[in-house]
TIVO-769787 format. One record per residue (C-alpha): x, y, z; residue in one letter; residue number from 1. Coordinates in nm, 4 decimals. Layout:
% TIVO-769787
+----------+----------+----------+-------+------+
:     east :    north :       up : kolba : zami :
+----------+----------+----------+-------+------+
:        X :        Y :        Z :     A :  NUM :
...
+----------+----------+----------+-------+------+
//
This chain:
% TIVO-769787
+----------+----------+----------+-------+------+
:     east :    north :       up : kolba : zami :
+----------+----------+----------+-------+------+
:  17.6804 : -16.1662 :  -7.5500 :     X :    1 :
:  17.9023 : -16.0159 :  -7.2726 :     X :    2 :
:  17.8475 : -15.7011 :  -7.1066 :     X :    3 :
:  17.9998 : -15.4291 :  -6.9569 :     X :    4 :
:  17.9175 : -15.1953 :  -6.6942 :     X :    5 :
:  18.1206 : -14.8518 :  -6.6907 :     X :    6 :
:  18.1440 : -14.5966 :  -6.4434 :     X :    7 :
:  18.2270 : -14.2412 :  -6.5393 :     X :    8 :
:  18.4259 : -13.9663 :  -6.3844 :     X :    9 :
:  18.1554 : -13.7083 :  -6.3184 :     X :   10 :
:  17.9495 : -14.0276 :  -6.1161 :     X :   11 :
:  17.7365 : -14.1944 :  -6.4427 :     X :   12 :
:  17.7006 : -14.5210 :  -6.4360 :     X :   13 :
:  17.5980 : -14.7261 :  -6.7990 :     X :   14 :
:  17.5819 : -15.0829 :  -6.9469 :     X :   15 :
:  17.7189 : -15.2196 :  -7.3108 :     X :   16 :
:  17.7336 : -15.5148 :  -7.5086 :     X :   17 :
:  18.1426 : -15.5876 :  -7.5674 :     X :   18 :
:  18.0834 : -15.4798 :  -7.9343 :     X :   19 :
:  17.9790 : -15.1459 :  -7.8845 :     X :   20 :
:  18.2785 : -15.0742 :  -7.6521 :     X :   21 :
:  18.4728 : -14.9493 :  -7.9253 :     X :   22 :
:  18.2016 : -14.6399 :  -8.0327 :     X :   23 :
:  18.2172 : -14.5535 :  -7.6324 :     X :   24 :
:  18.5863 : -14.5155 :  -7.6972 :     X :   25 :
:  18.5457 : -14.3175 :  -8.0245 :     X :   26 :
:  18.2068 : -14.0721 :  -7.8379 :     X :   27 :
:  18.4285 : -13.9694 :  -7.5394 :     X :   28 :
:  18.2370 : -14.1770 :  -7.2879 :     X :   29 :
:  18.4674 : -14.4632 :  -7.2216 :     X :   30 :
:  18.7980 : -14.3559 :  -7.1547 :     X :   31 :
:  19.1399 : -14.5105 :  -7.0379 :     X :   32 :
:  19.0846 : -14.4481 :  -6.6718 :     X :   33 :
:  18.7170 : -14.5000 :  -6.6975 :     X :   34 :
:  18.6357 : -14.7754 :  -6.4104 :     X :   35 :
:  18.4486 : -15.0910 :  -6.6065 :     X :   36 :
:  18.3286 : -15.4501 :  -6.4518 :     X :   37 :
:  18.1733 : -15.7621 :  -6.6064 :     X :   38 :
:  18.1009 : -16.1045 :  -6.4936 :     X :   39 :
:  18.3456 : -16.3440 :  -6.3646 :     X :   40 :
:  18.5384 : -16.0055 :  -6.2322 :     X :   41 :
:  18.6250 : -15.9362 :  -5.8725 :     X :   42 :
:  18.6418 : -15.5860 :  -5.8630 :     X :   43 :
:  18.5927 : -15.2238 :  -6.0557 :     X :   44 :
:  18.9304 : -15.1729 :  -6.2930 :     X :   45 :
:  19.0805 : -14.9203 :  -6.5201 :     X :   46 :
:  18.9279 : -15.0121 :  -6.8656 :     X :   47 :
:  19.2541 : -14.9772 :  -7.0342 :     X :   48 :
:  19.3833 : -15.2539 :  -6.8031 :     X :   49 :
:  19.1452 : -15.4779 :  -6.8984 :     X :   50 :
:  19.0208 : -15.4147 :  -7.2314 :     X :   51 :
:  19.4303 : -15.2984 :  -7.3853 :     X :   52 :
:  19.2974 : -15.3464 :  -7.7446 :     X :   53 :
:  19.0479 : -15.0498 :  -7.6899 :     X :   54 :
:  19.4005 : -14.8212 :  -7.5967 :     X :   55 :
:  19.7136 : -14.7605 :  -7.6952 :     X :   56 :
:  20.0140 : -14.8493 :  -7.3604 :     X :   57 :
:  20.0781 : -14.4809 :  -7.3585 :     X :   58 :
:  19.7006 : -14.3747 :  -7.3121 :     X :   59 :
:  19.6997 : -14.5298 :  -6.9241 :     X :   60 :
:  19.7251 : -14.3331 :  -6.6473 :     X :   61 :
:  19.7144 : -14.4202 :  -6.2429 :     X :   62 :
:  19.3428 : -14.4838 :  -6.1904 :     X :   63 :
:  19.2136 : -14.3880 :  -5.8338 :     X :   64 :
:  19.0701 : -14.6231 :  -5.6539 :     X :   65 :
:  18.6555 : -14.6520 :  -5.6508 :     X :   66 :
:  18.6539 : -14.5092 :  -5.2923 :     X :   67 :
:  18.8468 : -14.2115 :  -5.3676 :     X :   68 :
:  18.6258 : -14.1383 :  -5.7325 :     X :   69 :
:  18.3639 : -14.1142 :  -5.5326 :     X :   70 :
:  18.4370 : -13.9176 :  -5.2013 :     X :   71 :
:  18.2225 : -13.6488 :  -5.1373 :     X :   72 :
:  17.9218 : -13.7687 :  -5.2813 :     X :   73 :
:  17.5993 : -13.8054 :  -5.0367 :     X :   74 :
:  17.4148 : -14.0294 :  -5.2857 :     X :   75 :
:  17.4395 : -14.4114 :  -5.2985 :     X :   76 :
:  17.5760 : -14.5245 :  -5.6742 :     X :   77 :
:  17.3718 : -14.7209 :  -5.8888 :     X :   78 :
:  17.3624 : -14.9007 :  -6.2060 :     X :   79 :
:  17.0455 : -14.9170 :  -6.4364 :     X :   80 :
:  16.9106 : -15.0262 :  -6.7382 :     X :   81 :
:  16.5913 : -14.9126 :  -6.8859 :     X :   82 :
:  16.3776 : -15.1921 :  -7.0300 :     X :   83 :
:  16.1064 : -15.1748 :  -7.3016 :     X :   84 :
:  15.9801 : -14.8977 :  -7.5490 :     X :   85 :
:  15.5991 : -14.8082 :  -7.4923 :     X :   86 :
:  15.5647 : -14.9609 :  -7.1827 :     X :   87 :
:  15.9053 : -14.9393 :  -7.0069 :     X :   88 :
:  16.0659 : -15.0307 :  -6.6671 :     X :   89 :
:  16.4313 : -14.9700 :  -6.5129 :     X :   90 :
:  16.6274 : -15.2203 :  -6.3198 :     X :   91 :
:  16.8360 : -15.1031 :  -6.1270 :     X :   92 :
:  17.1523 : -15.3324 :  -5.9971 :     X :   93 :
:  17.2166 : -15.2552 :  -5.6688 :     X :   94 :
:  17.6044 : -15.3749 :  -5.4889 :     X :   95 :
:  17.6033 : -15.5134 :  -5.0895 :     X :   96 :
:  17.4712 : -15.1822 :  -4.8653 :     X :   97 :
:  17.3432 : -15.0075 :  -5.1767 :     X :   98 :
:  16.9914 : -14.8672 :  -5.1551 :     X :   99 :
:  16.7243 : -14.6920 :  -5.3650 :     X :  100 :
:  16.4164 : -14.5196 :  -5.2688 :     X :  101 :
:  16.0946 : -14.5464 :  -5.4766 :     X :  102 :
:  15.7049 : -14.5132 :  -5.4638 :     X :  103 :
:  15.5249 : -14.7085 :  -5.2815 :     X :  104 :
:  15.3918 : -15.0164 :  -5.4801 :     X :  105 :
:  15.6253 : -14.9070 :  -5.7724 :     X :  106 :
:  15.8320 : -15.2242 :  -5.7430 :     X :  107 :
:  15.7984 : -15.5027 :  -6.0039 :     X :  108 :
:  16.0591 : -15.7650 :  -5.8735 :     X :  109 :
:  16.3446 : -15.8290 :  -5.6906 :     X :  110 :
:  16.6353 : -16.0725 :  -5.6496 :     X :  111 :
:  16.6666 : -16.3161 :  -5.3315 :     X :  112 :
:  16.9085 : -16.1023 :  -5.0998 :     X :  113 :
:  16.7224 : -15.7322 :  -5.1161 :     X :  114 :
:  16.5495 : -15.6426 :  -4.8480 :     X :  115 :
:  16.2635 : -15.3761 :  -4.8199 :     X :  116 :
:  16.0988 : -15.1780 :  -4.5883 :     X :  117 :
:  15.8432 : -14.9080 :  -4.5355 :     X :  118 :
:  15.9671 : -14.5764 :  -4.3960 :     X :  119 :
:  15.8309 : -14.2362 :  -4.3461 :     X :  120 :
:  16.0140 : -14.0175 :  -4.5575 :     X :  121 :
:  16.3022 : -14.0608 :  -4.8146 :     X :  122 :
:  16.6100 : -14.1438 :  -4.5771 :     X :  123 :
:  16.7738 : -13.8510 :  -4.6993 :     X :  124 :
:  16.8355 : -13.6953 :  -4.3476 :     X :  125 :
:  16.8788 : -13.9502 :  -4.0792 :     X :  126 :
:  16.9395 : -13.7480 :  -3.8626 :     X :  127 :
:  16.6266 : -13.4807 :  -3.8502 :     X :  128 :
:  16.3889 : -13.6947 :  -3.5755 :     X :  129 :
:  16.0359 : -13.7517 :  -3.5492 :     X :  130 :
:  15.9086 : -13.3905 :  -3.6252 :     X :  131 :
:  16.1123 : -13.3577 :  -3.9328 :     X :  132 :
:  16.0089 : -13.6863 :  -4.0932 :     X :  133 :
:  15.6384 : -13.5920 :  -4.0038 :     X :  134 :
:  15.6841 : -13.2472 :  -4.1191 :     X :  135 :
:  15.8379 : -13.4249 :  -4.4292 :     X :  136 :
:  15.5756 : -13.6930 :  -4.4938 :     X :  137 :
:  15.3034 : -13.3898 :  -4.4426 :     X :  138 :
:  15.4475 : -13.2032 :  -4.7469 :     X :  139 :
:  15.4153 : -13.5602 :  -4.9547 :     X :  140 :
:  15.0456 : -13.5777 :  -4.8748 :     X :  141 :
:  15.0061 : -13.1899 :  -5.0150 :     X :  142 :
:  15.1615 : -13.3148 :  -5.3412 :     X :  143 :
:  14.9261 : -13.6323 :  -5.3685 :     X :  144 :
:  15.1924 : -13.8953 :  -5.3293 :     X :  145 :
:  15.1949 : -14.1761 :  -5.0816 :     X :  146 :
:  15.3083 : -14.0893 :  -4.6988 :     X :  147 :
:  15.5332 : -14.3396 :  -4.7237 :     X :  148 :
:  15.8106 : -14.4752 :  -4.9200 :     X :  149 :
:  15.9866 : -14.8111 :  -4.9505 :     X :  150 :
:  16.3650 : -14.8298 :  -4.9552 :     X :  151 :
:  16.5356 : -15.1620 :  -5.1053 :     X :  152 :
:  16.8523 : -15.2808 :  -4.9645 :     X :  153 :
:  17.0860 : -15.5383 :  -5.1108 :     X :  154 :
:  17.1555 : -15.7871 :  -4.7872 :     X :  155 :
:  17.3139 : -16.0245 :  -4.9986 :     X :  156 :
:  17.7107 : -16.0655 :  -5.0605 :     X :  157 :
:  17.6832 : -15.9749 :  -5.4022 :     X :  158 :
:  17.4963 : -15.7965 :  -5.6911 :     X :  159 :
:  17.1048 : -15.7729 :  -5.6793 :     X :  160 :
:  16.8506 : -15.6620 :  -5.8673 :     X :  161 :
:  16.5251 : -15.4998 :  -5.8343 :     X :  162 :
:  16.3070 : -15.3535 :  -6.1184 :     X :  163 :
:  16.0292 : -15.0276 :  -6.1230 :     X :  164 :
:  15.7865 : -14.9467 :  -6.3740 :     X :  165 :
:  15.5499 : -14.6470 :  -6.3923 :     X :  166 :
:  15.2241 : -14.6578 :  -6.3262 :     X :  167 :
:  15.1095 : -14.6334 :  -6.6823 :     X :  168 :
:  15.2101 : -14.6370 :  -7.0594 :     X :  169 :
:  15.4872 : -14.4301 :  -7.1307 :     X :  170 :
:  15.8840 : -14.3161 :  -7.0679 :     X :  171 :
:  16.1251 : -14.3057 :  -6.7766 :     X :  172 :
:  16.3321 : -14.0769 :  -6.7840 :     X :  173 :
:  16.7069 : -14.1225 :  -6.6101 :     X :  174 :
:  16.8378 : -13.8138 :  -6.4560 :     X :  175 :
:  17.2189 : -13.7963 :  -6.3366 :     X :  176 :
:  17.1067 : -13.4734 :  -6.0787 :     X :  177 :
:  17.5181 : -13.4270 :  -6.0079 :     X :  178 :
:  17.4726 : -13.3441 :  -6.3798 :     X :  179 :
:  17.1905 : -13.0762 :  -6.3498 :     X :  180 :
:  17.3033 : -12.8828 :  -6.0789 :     X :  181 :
:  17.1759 : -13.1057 :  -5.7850 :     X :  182 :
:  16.7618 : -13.0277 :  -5.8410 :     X :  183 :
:  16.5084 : -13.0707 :  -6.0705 :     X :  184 :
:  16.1868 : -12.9993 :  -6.0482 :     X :  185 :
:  15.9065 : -13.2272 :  -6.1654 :     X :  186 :
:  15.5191 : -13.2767 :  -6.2104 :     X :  187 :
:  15.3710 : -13.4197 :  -5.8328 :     X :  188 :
:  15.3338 : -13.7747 :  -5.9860 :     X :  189 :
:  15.6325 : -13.8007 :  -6.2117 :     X :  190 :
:  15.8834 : -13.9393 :  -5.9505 :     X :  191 :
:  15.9102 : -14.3224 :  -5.9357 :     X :  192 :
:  16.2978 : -14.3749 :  -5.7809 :     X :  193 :
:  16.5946 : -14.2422 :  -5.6896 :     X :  194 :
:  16.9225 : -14.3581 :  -5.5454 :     X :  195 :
:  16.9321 : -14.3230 :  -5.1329 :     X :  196 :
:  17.0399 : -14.0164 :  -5.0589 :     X :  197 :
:  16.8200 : -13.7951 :  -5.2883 :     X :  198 :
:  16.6050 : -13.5561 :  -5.0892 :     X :  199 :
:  16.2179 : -13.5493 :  -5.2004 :     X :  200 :
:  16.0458 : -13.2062 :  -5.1449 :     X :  201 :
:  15.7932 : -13.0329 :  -5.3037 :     X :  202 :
:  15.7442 : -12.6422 :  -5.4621 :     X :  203 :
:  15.4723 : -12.4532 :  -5.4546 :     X :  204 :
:  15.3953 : -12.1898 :  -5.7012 :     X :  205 :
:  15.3798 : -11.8452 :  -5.6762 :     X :  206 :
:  15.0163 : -11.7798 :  -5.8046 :     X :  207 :
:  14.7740 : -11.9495 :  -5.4993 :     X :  208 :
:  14.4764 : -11.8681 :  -5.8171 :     X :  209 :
:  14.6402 : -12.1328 :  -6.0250 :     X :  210 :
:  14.6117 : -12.3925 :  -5.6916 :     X :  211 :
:  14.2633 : -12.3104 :  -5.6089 :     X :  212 :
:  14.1060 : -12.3376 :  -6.0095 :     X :  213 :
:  14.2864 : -12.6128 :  -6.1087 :     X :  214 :
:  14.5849 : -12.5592 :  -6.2057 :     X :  215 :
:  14.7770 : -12.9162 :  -6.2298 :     X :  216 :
:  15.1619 : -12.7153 :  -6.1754 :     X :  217 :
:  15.0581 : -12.5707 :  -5.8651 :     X :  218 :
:  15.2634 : -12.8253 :  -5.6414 :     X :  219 :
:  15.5600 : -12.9609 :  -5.7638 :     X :  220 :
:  15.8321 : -13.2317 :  -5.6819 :     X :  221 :
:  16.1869 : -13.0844 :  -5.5918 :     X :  222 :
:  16.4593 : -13.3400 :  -5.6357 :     X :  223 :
:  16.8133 : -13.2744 :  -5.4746 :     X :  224 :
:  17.1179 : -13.4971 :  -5.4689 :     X :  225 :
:  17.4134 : -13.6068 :  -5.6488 :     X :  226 :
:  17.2788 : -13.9326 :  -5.7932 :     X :  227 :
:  17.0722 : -14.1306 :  -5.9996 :     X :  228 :
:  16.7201 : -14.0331 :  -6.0050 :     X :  229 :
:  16.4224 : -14.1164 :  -6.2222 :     X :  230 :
:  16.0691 : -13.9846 :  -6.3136 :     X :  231 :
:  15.8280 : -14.1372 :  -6.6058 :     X :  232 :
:  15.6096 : -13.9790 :  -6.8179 :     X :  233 :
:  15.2972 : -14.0687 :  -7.0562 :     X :  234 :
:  15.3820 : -14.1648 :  -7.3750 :     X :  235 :
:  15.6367 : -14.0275 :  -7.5578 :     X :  236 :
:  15.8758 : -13.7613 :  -7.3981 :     X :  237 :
:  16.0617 : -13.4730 :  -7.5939 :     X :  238 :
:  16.3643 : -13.2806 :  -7.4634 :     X :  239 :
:  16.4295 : -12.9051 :  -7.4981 :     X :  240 :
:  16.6901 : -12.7058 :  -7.4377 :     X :  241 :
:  16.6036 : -12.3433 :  -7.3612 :     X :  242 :
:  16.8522 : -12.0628 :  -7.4192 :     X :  243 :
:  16.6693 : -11.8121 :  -7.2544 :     X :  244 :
:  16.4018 : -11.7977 :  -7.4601 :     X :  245 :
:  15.9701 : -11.8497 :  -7.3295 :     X :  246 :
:  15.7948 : -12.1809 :  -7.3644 :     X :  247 :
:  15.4298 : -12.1755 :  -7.2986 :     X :  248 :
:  15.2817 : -12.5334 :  -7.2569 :     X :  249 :
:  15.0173 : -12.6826 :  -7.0961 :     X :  250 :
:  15.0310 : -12.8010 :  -6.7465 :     X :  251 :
:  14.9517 : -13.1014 :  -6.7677 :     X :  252 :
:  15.2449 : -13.1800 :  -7.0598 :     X :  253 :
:  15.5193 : -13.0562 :  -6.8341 :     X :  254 :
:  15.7234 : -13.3399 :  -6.6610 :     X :  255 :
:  16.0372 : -13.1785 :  -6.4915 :     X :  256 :
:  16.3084 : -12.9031 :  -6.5619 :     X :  257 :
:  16.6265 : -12.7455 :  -6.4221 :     X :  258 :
:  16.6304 : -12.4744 :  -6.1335 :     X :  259 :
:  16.8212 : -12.2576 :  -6.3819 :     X :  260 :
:  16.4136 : -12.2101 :  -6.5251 :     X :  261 :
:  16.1712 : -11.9182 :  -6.4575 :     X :  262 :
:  15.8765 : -12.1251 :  -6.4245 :     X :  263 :
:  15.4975 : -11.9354 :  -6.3099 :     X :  264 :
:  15.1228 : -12.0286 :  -6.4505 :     X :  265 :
:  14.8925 : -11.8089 :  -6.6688 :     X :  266 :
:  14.5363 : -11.7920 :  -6.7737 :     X :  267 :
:  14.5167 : -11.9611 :  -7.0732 :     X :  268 :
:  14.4071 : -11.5890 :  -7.3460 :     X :  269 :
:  14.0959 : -11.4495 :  -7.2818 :     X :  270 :
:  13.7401 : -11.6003 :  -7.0987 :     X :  271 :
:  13.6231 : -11.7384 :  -7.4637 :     X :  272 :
:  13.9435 : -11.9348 :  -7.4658 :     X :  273 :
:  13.9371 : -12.0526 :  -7.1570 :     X :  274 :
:  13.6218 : -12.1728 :  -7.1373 :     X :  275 :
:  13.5737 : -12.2422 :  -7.5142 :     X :  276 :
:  13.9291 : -12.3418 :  -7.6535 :     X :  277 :
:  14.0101 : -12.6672 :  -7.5082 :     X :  278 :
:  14.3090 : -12.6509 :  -7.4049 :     X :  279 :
:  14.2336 : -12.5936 :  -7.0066 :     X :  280 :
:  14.2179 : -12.2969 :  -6.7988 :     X :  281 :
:  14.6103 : -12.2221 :  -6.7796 :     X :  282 :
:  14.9253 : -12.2590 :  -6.9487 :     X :  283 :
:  15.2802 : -12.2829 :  -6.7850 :     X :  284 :
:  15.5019 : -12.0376 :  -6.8599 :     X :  285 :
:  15.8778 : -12.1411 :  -6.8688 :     X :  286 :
:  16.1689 : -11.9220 :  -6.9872 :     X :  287 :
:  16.5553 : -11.8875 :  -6.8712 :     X :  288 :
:  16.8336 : -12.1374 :  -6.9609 :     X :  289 :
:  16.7806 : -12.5168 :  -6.9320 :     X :  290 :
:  16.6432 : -12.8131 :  -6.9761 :     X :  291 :
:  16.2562 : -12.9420 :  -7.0005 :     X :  292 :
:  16.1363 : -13.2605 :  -7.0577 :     X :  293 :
:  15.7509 : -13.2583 :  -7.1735 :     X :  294 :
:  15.5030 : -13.5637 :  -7.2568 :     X :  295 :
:  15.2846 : -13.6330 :  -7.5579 :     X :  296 :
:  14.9942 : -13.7996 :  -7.3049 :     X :  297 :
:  14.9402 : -13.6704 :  -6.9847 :     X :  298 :
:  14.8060 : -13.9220 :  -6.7355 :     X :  299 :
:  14.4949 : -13.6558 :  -6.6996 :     X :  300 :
:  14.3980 : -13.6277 :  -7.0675 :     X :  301 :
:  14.4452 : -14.0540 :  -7.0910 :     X :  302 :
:  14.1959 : -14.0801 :  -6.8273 :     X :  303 :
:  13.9632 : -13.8216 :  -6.9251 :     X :  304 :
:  13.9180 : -13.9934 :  -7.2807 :     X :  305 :
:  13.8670 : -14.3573 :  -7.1086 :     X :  306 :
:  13.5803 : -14.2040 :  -6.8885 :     X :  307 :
:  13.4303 : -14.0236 :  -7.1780 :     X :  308 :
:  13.4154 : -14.3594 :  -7.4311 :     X :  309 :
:  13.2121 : -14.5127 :  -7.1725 :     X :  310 :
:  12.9815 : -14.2745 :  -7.2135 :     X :  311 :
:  12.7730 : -14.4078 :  -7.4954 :     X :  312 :
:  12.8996 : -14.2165 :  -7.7785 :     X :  313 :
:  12.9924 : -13.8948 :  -7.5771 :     X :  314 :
:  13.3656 : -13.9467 :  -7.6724 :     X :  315 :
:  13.2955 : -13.7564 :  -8.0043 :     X :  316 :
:  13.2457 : -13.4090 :  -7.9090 :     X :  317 :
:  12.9742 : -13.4566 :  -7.6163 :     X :  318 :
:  12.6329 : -13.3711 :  -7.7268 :     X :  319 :
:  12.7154 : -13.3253 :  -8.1051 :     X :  320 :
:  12.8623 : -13.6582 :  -8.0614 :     X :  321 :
:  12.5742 : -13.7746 :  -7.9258 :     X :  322 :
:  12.3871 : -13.6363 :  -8.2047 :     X :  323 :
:  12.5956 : -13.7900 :  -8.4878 :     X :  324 :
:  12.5240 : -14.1035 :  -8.3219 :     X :  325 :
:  12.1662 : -14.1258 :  -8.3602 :     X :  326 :
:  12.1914 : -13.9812 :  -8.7234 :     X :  327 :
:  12.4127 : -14.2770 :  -8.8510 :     X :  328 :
:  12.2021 : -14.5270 :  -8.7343 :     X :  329 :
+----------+----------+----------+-------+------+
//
């Protein structure tokens, strides 16, 4: 089945099969002047010119060259597709010069032709010397991550691929950061890739308490750009839209929002809850207007559970599990 790839306006990129071309038309998203490619084409054209039966003659305008649609913009463009369900990765299709940044030892494969290599920082600022990029890499230890990251060039005269998957079970989650204001914030271990050009940072909160007991938002990720970037998150992952209204969850649930969100950690109720209740020592506290993306399984709470079934029967409650145990036998 053929497919096209489509490049928006506002800098989205996307993939379809030739018969879902006509619902693109119909949603909004595919448009006369919308720039589309497939195989066996030499370059980026006006979907109207090559797909007429999709558009009236009247509905085509001039289309602007590629170079001119995207002046301005400091990130590299990309095209992706996100494969799997439970388990998922993203390949990302990369044109000659194109580059994208990711985690070190977050690549799964790679087409003849890419080339990678292992820098100190994320290539965002070429410019800033030695210092910078050690002051740089200095923030990525604070957060956890890796000093270094691994940037994958396509060397080769045409389209490459190279593919990412997260660490463990779960989602990845695109982000089109031109779309969200040019940052997003996210959990220290929730970025996987972005495209070159996208500035990694980190965020400390406010309350140094939150740091010292525990608290798993206490450093975050800070993306900015004006491209393609994308973070994963255990299990399944649910969207919210805040208009202006508080969201307390726990820390270890939150994967990334908008800078348009009042974000600060609290105890989690009184000392019986905290210690007693379960649910960890602190909540995050998120209110304004924007977006946040949560996970059903935190990494944390995954692993906790494998240590604990090792335990001999501890995985059912500790010492009443324990207990239970010896009564069934």
């Amino acid at each position: 089945m053929k497919k096209w790839h489509y490049h928006t306006p506002s800098g989205s990129n996307g993939t379809s099969d030739e018969e879902n071309l006509s619902e693109l038309v119909l949603s909004g998203t595919l448009k006369a002047d919308t720039f589309v490619w497939s195989t066996g084409m030499t370059e980026w054209q006006p979907a109207a010119q090559v797909l007429p039966a999709l558009f009236p003659p009247s509905s085509t305008p001039p289309a602007l060259p590629t170079q001119l649609a995207n002046k301005g913009k400091r990130s590299h463009e990309i095209d992706f597709t996100i494969l799997g369900e439970s388990m998922q990765m993203v390949e990302i299709e990369l044109d000659p010069g194109e580059t994208v940044v990711a985690e070190a030892g977050a690549m799964n494969y790679m087409e003849d032709g890419i080339a990678f290599e292992t820098k100190m920082g994320d290539g965002s600022q070429p410019d800033s010397g030695f210092m910078g990029k050690l002051m740089a890499v200095g923030k990525r230890a604070l957060t956890g991550e890796s000093l270094f990251m691994t940037h994958f060039t396509n060397r080769g005269a045409g389209k490459k691929t190279v593919a990412f998957a997260s660490p463990y079970p779960g989602t990845i989650i695109p982000v089109d950061l031109s779309q969200l204001g040019g940052e997003l914030l996210c959990q220290r271990d929730a970025f996987l890739c972005a495209a070159m050009g996208t500035q990694i940072g980190m965020a400390f909160n406010k309350k140094l308490g939150a740091g010292f007991f525990g608290g798993e938002g206490f450093i975050l990720q800070r993306l900015n750009g004006d491209g393609m970037a994308f973070i994963h998150a255990g299990g399944m992952v649910v969207r919210k839209e805040l208009k202006g209204e508080k969201l307390l969850v726990d820390t270890g649930c939150l994967v990334a929002f908008t800078n348009q969100i009042n974000y600060s950690i609290e105890r989690a109720g009184n000392l019986k809850s905290m210690v007693f209740g379960g649910e960890g020592l602190f909540l995050a506290t998120l209110q304004g207007h924007g977006t946040v993306w949560l996970q059903s399984l935190p990494f944390g709470r995954m692993a906790a559970r494998i240590v604990g079934a090792g335990g001999g029967g501890q995985e059912q409650g500790g010492a009443l599990g324990g207990l239970s145990s010896i009564f069934s036998e």
